[in-house]
VOLUMNU-638302 format. One record per residue: residue in one letter; x, y, z of N, C-alpha, C in turn. Coordinates in steps of 0.1 Angstrom, whole numbers, plus 5000, padded with zeros to 4 digits. Each point is the difference from the previous one (the first is absolute). Example, Ala and Ser with C-alpha at 12.3 -4.5 7.8 and 13.67 -1.06 7.14 Angstrom:
# residues 2
a513249435078499150125000500950125000/s499650114993500950115000499250115008/
# end
This chain:
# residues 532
x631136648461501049984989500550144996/x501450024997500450094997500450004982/x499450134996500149954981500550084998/x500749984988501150004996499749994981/x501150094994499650074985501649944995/x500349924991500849974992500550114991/x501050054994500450094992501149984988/x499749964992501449954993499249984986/x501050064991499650014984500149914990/x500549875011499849834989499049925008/x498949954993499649905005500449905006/x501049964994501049865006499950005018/x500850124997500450035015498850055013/x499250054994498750005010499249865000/x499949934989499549885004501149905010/x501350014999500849955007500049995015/x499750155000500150045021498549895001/x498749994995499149955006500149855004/x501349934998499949905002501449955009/x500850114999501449975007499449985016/x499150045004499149995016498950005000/x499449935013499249995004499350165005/x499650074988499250155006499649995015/x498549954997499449995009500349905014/x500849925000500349955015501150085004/x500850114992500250095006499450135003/x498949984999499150125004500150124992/x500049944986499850134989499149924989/x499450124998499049964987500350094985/x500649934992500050094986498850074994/x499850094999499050124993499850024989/x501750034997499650074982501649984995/x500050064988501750014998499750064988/x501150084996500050114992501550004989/x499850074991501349974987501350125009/x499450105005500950155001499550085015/x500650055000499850125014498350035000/x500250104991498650064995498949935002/x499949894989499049875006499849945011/x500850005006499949965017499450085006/x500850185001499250105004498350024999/x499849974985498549994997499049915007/x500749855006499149905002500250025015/x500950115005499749965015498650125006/x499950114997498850104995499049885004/x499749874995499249945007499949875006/x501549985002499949925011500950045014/x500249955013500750005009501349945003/x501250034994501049945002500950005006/x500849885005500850025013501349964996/x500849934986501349964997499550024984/x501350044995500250014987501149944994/x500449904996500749934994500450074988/x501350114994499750054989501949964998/x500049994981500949964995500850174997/x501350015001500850155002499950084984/x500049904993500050084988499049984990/x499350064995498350004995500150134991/x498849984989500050144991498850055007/x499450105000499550105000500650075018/x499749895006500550055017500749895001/x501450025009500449935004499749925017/x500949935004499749975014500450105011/x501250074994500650095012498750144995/x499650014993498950135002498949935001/x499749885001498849935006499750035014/x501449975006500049995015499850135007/x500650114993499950114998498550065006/x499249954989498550035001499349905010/x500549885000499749965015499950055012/x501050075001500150045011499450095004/x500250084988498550125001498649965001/x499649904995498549975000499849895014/x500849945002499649895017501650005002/x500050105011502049945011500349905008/x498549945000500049885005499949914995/x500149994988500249924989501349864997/x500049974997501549924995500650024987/x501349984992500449954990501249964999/x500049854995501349965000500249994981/x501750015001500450034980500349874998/x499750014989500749864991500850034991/x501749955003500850114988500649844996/x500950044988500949954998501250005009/x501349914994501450065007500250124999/x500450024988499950134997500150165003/x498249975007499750105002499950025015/x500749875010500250035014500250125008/x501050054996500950135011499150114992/x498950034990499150084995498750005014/x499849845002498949965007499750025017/x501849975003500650055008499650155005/x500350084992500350125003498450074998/x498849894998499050084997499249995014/x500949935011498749965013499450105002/x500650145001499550135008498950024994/x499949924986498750084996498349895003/x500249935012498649965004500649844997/x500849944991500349894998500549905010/x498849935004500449905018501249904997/x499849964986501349834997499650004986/x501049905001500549994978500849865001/x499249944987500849855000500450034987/x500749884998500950004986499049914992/x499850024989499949944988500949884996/x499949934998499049885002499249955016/x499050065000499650015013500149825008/x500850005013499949885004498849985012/x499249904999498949975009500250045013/x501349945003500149965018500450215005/x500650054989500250125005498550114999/x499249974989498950034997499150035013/x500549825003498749945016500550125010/x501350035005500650075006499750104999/x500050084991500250154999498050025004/x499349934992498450005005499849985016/x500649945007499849935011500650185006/x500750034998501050155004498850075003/x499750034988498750114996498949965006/x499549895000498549955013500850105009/x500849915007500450065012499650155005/x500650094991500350124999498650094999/x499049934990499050054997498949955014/x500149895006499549975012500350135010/x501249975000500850155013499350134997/x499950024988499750154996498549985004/x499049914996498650015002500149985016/x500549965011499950005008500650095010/x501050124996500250135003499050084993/x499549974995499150114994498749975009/x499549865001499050065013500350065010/x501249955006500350045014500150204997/x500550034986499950135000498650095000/x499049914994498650004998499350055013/x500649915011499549935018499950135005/x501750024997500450135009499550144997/x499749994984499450144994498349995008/x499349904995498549955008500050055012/x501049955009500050085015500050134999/x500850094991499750095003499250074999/x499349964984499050065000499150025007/x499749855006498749965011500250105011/x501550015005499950075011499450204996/x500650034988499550104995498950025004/x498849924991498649975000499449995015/x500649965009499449965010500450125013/x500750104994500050115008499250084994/x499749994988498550114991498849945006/x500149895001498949955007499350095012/x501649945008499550075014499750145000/x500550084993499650165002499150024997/x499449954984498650054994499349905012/x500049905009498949985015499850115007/x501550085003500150115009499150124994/x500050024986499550084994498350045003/x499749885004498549985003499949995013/x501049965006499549945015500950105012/x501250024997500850085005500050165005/x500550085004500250105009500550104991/x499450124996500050124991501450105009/x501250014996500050155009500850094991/x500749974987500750084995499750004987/x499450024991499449994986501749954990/x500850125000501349964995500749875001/x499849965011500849895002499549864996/x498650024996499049914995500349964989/x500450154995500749994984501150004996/x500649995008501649954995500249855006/x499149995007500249835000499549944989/x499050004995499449974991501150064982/x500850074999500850024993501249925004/x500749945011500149895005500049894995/x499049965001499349904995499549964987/x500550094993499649954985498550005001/x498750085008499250004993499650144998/x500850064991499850134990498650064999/x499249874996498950034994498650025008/x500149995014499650075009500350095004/x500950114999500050114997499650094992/x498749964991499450094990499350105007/x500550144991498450085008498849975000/x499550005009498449965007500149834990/x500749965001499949874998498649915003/x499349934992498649944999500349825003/x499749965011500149855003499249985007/x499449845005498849914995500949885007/x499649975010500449895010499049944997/x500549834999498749904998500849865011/x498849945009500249935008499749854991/x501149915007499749874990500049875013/x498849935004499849905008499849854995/x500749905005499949874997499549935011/x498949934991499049885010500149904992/x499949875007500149895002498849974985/x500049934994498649924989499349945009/x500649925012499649935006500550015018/x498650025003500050135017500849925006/x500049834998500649915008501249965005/x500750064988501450015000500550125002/x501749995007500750125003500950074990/x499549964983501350054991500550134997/x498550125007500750124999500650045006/x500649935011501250055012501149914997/x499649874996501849954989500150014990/x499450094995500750064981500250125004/x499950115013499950134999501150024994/x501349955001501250024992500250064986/x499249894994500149944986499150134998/x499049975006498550174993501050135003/x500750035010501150095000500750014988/x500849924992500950004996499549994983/x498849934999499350044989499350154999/x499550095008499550095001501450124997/x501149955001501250095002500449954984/x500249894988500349974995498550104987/x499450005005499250034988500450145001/x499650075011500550154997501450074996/x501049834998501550055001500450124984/x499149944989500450094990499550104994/x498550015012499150094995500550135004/x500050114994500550145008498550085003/x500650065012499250065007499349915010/x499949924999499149835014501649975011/x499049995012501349985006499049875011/x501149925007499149885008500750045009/x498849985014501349995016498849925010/x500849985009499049905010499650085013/x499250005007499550025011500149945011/x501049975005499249885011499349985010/x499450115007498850035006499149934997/x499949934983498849984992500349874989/x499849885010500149854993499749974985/x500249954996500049914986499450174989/x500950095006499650114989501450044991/x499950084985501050105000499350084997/x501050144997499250114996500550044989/x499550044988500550124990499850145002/x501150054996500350154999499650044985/x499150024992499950024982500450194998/x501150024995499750134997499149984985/x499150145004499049994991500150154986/x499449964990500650094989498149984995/x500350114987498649984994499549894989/x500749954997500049864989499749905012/x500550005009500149845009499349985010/x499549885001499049965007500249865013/x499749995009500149905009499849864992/x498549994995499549864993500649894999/x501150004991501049944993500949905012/x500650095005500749915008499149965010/x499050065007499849905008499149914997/x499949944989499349904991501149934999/x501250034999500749914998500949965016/x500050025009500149985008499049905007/x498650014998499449905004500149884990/x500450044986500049894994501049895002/x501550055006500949914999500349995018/x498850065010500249905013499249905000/x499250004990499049925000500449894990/x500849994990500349914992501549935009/x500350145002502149945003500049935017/x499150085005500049945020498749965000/x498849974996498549935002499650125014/x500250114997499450075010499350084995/x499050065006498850144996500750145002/x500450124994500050105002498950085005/x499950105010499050075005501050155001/x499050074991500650124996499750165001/x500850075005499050135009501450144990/x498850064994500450114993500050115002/x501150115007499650115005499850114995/x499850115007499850144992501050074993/x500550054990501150064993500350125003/x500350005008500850145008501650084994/x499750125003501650064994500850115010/x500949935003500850075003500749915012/x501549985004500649875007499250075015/x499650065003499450095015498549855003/x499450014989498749934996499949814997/x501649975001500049864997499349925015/x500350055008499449925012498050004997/x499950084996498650064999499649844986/x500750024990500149924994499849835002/x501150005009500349845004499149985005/x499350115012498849915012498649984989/x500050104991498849954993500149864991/x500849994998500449904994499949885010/x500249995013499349865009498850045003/x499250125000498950025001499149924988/x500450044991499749974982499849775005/x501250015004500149785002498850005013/x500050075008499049995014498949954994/x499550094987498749984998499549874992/x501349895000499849884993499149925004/x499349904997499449915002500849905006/x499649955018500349865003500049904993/x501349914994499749904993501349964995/x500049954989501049954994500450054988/x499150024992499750044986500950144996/x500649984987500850164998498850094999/x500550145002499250105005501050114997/x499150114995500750124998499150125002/x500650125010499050115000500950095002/x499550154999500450114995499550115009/x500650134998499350145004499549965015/x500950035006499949915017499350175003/x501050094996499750165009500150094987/x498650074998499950124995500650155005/x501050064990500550075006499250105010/x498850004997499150145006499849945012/x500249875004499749975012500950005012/x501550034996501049985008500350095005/x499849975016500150155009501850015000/x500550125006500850064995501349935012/x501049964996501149955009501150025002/x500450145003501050054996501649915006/x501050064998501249945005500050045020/x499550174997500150035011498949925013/x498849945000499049955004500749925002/x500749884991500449845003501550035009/x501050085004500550065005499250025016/x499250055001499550065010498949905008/x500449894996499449894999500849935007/x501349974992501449905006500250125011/x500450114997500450095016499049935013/x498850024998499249935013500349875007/x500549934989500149875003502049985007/x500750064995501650015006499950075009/x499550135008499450065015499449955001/x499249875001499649955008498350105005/x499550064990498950075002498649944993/x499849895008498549914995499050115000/x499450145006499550094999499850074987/x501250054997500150084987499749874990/x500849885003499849874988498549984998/x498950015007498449974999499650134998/x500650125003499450114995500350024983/x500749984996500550004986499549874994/x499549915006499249874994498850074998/x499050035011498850054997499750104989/x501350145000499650024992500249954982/x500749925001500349944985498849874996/x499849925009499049905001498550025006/x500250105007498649995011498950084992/x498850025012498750054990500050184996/x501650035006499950174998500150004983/x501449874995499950014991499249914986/x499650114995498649864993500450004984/x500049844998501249994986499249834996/x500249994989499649824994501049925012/x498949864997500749895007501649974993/x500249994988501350014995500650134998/x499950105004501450055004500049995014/x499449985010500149995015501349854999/x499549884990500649894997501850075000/x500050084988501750064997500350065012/x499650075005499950145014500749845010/x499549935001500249945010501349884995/x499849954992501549944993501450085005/x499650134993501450075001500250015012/x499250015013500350045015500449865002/x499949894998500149865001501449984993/x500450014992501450064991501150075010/x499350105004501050125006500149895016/x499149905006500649965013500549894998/x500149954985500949855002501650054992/x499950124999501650054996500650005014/x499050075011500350035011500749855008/x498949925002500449864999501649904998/x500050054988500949934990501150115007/x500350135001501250075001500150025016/x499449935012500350005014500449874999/x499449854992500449915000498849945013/x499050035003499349975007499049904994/x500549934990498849884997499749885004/x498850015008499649885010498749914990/x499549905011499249964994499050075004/x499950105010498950065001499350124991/x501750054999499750154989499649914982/x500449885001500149964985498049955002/x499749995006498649975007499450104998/x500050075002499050154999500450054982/x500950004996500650054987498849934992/x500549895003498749884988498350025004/x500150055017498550065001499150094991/x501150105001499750134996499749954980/x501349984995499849934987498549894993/x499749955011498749944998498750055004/x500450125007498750055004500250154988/x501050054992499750074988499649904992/x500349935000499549884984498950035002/x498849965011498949985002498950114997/x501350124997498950144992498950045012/x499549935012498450055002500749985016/x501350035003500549975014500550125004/x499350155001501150065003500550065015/x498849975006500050005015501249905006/x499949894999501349894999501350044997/x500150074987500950034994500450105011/x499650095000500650145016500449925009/x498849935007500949935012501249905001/x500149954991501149894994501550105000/x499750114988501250095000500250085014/x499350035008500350075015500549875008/x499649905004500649895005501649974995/x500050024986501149934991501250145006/x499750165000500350065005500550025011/x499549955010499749995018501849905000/x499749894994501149884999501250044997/x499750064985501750054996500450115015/x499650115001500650055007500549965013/x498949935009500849935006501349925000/x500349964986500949894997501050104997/x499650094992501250134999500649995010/x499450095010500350055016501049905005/x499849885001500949925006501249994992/x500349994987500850024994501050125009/x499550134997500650105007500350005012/x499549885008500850015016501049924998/x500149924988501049915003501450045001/x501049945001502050054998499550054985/x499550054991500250034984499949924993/x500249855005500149934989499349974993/x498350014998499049974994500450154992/x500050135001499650074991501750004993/x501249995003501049934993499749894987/x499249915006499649874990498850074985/x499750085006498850084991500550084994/x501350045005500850134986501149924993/x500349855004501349974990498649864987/x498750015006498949944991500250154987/x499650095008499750124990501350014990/x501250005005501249994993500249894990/x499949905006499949894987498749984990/x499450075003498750044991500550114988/x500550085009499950134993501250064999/x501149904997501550024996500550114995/x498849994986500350094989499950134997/x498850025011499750144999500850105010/x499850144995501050115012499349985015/x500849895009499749995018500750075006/x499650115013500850105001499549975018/x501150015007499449975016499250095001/x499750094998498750125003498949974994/x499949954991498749914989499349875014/x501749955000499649855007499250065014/x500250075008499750075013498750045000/x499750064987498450084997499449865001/x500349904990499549934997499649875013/x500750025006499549905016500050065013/x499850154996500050105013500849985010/x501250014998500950005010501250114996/x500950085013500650074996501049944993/x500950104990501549864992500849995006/x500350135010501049955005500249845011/x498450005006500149925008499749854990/x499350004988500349944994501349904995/x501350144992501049964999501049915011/x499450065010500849925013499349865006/x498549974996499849865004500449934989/x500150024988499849964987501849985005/x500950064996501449925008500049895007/x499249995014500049955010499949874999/x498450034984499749845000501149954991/x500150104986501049884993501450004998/x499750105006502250015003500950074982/x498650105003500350044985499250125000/x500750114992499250125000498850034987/x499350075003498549954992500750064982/x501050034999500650014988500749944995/x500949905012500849894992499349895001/x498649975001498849895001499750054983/x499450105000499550024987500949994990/x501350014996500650004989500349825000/x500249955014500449884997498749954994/x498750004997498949974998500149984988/x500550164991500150014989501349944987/x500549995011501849934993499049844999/x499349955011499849834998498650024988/x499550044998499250044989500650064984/x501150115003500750024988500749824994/x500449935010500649864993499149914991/x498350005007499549944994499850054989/x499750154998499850064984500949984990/x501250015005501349984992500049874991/x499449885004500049934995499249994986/x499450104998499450034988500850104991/x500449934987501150084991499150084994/x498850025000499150074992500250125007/x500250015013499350165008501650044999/x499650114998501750124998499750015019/x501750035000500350045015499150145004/x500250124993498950085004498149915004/x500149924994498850005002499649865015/x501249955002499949925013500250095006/x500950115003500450125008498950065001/x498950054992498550055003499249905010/x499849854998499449975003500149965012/x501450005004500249935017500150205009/x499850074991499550125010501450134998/x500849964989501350095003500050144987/x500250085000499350124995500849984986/x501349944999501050024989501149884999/x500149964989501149884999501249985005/x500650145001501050035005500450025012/x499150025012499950045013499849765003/x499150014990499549835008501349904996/x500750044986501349885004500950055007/x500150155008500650025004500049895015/x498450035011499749935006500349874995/x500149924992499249864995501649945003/x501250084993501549965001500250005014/x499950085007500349965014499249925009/x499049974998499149895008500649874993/x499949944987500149934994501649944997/x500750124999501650004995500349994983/x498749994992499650034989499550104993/x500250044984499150045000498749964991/x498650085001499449934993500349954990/x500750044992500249944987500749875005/x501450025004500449895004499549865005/x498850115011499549825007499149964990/x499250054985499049964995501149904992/x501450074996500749884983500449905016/x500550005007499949855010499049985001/x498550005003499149924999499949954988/x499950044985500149974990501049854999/x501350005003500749935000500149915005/x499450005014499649915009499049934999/x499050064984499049904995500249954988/x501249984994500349964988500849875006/x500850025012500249935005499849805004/
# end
């Protein structure tokens, strides 16, 4: 029902409109009604109104400064006048000020029905442009959200080479607040099981446990949620940590409402609070380390302090580097010599950090994985080996062999790649590009980055897509700048950051000639084309 405030300084005449129609089978319900402007203004403070029926001439406020303040307080609002003859060509002349229609005095029913029937209408149309404006803002955000997602993954799982570029993506991205000096965060792993072992519901609600896990941290600052997919019916939190705040809280409340809102158990793994963005990986694996140590079962479960700092042998960027080097030359020698000494008996360290030590090399070969495009069922087979035989804490002999085997495979699978026409390592740099749109990709970057020379690069990369590895990348960024656009909230400088372009000015420049628009332009047409 849409309600509706009567306004007129005789009784007569406000008791009159309640009976000239049928309100409610026209889908309005009367609220309140008031002697003057003022009074009206006062009673809407607590209620929701959507039509105002107000008479043009009134003592303290009239109707034409009623409408006035209508307009100001809801533009989505309605008001139709009630004048005399009289005061027509006054009533007339007052539309511009928010006034939708005006009947004459002596108000007649059938025009009454009419002019209400106008306004449903209108008020329908508007609530239903306003979702669709709702839809399209939602999308964008999501899509926002869901590239923070993917980076803070990368952040923990991904490939170190330029510290700067780390951080201007992440300024990018609107997450500012990872950029604190020595910044202090606290990754906590969150798993859903079944109440009951028998059924499959924590693999058809993962959605919903997604989407609630994303929904709780939406307003909290400094909590951030992202998924893993390596890692079933899980999410993970990112908590930046301060000295008042504490984990407890939320994840109390996180078991409380999967377990009330989806009839599922939370099983919950809390990691070490590490500082500084170099140390979030270090973070994140103790934090599955932290869930490893759960109890088989069903039952919610929460544990903590997976890895003591004094126990974490030392992992530098350069080591995990010299790591992936072994494995892209194709050097299984150097790759088991640099296991042994990180894992083996030269170096002697607790069962949990050997657990992190061996994660992050397990990290560093499924990037490798993921960016040759080499994922079989065989490599996806040893991945989950290796992963189950760290859970198990007391496997670490397994664990070596598993990662040397898992080793042995990628490269092989590399190698073939590299005999091929290009096209497999082509398919692995336009993956990297639509990944990594936003940040500065430079063919010399790309070349270090999959050992190949650029120039011979630039010329298979042509070959395959009939496009030079520069007009690939901007078109990447122009079909990404469209989706941002659709959000009236982000200033053009700041879609212009985010799809990778240094300055707003250089990117509508590009954006008008790909497009034939410019951003501004193509954003008030989309606009229009959703009011539409």
């Amino acid at each position: 029902m849409k309600r509706v405030i009567i306004v007129d300084d005789e009784v007569q005449v406000r008791k009159g409109l309640h009976w000239k129609v049928d309100w409610e089978e026209e889908g309005f319900q009367i609220v309140n009604e008031a002697e003057n402007g003022e009074e009206a203004l006062l009673l809407m403070d607590n209620n929701q109104i959507d039509l105002v029926l107000t008479d043009v001439r009134m003592p303290v406020m009239d109707g034409i400064e009623l409408a006035k303040k209508c307009k100001e307080y809801n533009r989505r609002m309605k008001v139709i006048i009630l004048s005399g003859f009289s005061d027509f060509e006054y009533v007339k002349n007052s539309m511009k000020e928010g006034v939708k229609d005006y009947l004459l005095k002596p108000v007649d029913p059938e025009e009454l029905q009419a002019v209400l029937r106008r306004m449903k209408k209108e008020m329908d149309d508007d609530r239903k442009q306003q979702l669709e404006i709702e839809k399209v803002r939602s999308l964008a955000r999501n899509q926002l959200h869901e590239v923070q997602e993917q980076y803070l993954l990368h952040l923990v799982k991904g490939e170190w080479f330029q510290h700067h570029i780390i951080e201007d993506r992440l300024k990018q991205l609107k997450l500012h607040s990872l950029l604190q000096e020595n910044v202090k965060a606290q990754f906590i792993t969150v798993e859903v099981r079944d109440l009951n072992e028998d059924t499959d519901r924590a693999k058809q609600l993962q959605l919903a446990f997604q989407m609630l896990c994303k929904e709780m941290v939406e307003n909290q600052d400094g909590v951030f949620a992202f998924y893993d997919p390596n890692y079933a019916n899980m999410m993970q939190l990112l908590r930046l940590v301060d000295k008042s705040s504490n984990p407890s809280f939320l994840v109390k409340s996180i078991q409380h409402y999967v377990r009330s809102l989806l009839r599922l158990e939370a099983v919950i793994g809390i990691g070490d609070e590490v500082t500084g963005l170099p140390n979030f990986k270090v973070g994140y694996i103790s934090s599955l380390l932290s869930w490893s140590q759960s109890q088989v079962g069903n039952c919610s479960q929460m544990s903590g302090e997976a890895v003591k700092k004094e126990s974490i042998t030392d992992f530098s960027p350069e080591l995990e580097r010299k790591i992936i080097n072994a494995i892209e030359q194709s050097d299984l020698t150097q790759f088991r010599a640099e296991l042994e000494w990180l894992l083996g008996d030269m170096n002697k360290q607790s069962v949990l950090s050997f657990s992190l030590i061996a994660n992050r090399i397990l990290f560093s070969l499924s990037a490798i994985v993921k960016r040759y495009s080499v994922e079989t069922a065989e490599t996806q087979r040893f991945i989950w080996k290796v992963q189950q035989a760290i859970w198990e804490l007391n496997a670490q002999k397994q664990v070596i062999d598993y990662l040397s085997q898992l080793a042995s495979i990628i490269m092989e699978k590399v190698n073939n790649t590299r005999v091929s026409d290009g096209k497999f390592i082509v398919d692995g740099v336009k993956r990297y590009i639509d990944q990594h749109y936003g940040s500065d990709i430079t063919l010399s970057h790309l070349s270090e980055l999959f050992y190949i020379n650029s120039a011979y690069l630039s010329e298979i990369f042509k070959l395959q897509t009939g496009q030079n590895f520069s007009e690939y990348l901007v078109a990447r960024r122009i079909v990404e700048a469209k989706k941002f656009l659709t959000d009236q909230h982000l200033k053009i400088i700041d879609v212009a950051n985010l799809v990778g372009f240094s300055n707003s000015a250089y990117f509508g420049t590009v954006f008008k000639k790909r497009v034939g628009q410019t951003p501004v332009e193509y954003r008030k047409a989309i606009a229009v084309s959703d009011l539409k």
